[in-house]
C-alpha positions as CSV (number, residue, x, y, z in Angstrom):
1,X,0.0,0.0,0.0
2,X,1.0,3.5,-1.0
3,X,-0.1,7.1,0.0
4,X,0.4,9.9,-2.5
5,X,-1.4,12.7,-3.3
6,X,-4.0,12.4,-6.1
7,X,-4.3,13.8,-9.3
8,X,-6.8,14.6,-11.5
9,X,-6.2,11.4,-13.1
10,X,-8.1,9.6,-9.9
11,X,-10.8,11.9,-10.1
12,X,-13.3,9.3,-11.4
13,X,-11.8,6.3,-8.8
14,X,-12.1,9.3,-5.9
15,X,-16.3,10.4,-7.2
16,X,-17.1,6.3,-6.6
17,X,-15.8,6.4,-3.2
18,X,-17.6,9.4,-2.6
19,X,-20.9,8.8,-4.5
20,X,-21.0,5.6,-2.3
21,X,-19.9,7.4,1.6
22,X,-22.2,10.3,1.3
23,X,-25.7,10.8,0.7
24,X,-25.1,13.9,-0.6
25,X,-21.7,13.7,-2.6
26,X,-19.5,16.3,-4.1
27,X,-20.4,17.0,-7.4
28,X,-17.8,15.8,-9.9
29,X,-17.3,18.9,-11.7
30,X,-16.6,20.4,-8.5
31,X,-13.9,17.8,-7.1
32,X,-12.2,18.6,-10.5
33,X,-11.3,22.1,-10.4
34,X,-10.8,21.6,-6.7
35,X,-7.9,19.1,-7.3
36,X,-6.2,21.7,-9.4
37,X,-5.9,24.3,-7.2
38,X,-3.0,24.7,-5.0
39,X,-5.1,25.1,-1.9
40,X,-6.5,21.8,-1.9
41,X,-5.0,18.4,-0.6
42,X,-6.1,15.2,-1.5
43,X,-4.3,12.0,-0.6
44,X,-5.1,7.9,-1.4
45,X,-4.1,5.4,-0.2
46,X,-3.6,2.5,-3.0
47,X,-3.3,-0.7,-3.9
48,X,-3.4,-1.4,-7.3
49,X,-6.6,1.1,-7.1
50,X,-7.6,3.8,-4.4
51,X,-9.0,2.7,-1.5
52,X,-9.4,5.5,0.4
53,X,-9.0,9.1,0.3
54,X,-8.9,12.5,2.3
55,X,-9.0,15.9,1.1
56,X,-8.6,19.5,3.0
57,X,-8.4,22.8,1.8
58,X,-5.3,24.4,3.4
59,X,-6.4,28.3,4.2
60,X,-3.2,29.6,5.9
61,X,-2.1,27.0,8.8
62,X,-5.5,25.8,8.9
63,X,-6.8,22.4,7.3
64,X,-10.5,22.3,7.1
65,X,-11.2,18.7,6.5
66,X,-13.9,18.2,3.2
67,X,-14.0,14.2,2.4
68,X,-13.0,11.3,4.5
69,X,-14.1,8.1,3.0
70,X,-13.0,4.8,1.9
71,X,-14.4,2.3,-0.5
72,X,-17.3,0.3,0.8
73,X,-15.3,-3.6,0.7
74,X,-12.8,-2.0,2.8
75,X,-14.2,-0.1,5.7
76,X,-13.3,-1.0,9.0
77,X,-9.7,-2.3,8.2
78,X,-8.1,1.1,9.6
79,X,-6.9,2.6,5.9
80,X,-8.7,5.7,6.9
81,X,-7.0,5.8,10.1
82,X,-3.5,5.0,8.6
83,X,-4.2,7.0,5.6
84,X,-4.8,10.7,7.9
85,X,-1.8,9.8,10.2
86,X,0.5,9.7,6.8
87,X,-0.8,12.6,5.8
88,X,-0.9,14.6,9.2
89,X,2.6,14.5,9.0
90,X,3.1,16.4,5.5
91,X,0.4,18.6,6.7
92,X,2.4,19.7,9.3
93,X,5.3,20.3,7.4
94,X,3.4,22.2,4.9
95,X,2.3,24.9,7.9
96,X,-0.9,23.0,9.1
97,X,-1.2,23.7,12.7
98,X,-4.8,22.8,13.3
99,X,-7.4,20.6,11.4
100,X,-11.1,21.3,11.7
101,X,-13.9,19.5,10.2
102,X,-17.9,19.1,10.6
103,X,-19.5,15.2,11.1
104,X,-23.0,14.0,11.0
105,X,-24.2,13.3,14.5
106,X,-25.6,10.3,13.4
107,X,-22.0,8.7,12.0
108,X,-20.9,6.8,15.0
109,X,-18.1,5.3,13.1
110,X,-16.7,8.6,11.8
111,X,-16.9,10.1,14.9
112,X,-15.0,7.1,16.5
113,X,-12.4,7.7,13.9
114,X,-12.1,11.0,14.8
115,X,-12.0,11.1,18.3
116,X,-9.1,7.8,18.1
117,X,-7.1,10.2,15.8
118,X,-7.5,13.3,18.9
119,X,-10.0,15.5,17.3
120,X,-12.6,16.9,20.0
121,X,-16.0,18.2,19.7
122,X,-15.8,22.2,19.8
123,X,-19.4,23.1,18.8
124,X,-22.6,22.0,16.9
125,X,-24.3,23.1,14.0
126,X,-28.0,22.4,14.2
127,X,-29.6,20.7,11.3
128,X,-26.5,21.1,9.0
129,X,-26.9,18.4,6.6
130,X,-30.0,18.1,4.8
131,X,-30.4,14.5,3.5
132,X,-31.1,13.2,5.2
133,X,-31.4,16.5,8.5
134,X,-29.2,16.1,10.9
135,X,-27.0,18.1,12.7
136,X,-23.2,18.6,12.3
137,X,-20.7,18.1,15.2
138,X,-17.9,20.4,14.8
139,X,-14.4,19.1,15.7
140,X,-11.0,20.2,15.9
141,X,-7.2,18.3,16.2
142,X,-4.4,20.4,17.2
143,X,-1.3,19.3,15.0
């Protein structure tokens, strides 16, 4: 297994992952200009394919979290986990002091993933996703 950061040639391996984590995924068109700017991070880990990914958008030493997700016949085999410590560490060389991101209340796992990684809870935002409504759980890890 490999981590690297992606390019727009695994945009359409990265939109699968996505359209199958999220019940309201990023639009395609929008995951490709995002991969081209400078701004944006997003690392696989892979094994012949992608198996999962994480992207951030880096706004000075901040890293506000967008996708976390990893293809559905691999879940719960820690790539996630081993994928965001890998990339913690060239986050920090690259002047991230301080991830943030926003979780579904109702995503146990995520939040478990979080929370083993050292993000805490820092706020909510009520009724923040919309399909379907739910709030969002606002957490933060201090790099």
């Amino acid at each position: 297994m490999i981590v690297r950061r992606c390019s727009i040639e695994d945009i359409d391996e990265i939109y699968k992952i996505e359209e199958e984590s999220f019940t309201d995924p990023m639009k395609k068109e929008t995951m490709e200009k995002d991969i081209l700017r400078e701004s944006y991070y997003c690392y696989g880990l892979f094994e012949d394919k992608l198996m999962a990914f994480v992207s951030f958008e880096k706004v000075f030493e901040e890293g506000q979290i967008i996708s976390v997700a990893t293809k559905k016949e691999h879940r719960g085999k820690g790539f996630a986990k081993k994928l965001f410590c890998e990339i913690t560490d060239a986050a920090k060389k690259d002047g991230v002091e301080l991830f943030t991101l926003e979780v579904r209340s109702d995503n146990i796992a995520a939040t478990g993933l979080y929370k083993s990684l050292g993000f805490t809870e820092v706020g909510v935002r009520k009724n923040y996703y919309k399909n379907p409504l739910c709030d969002a759980i606002l957490m933060d890890l201090h790099l």
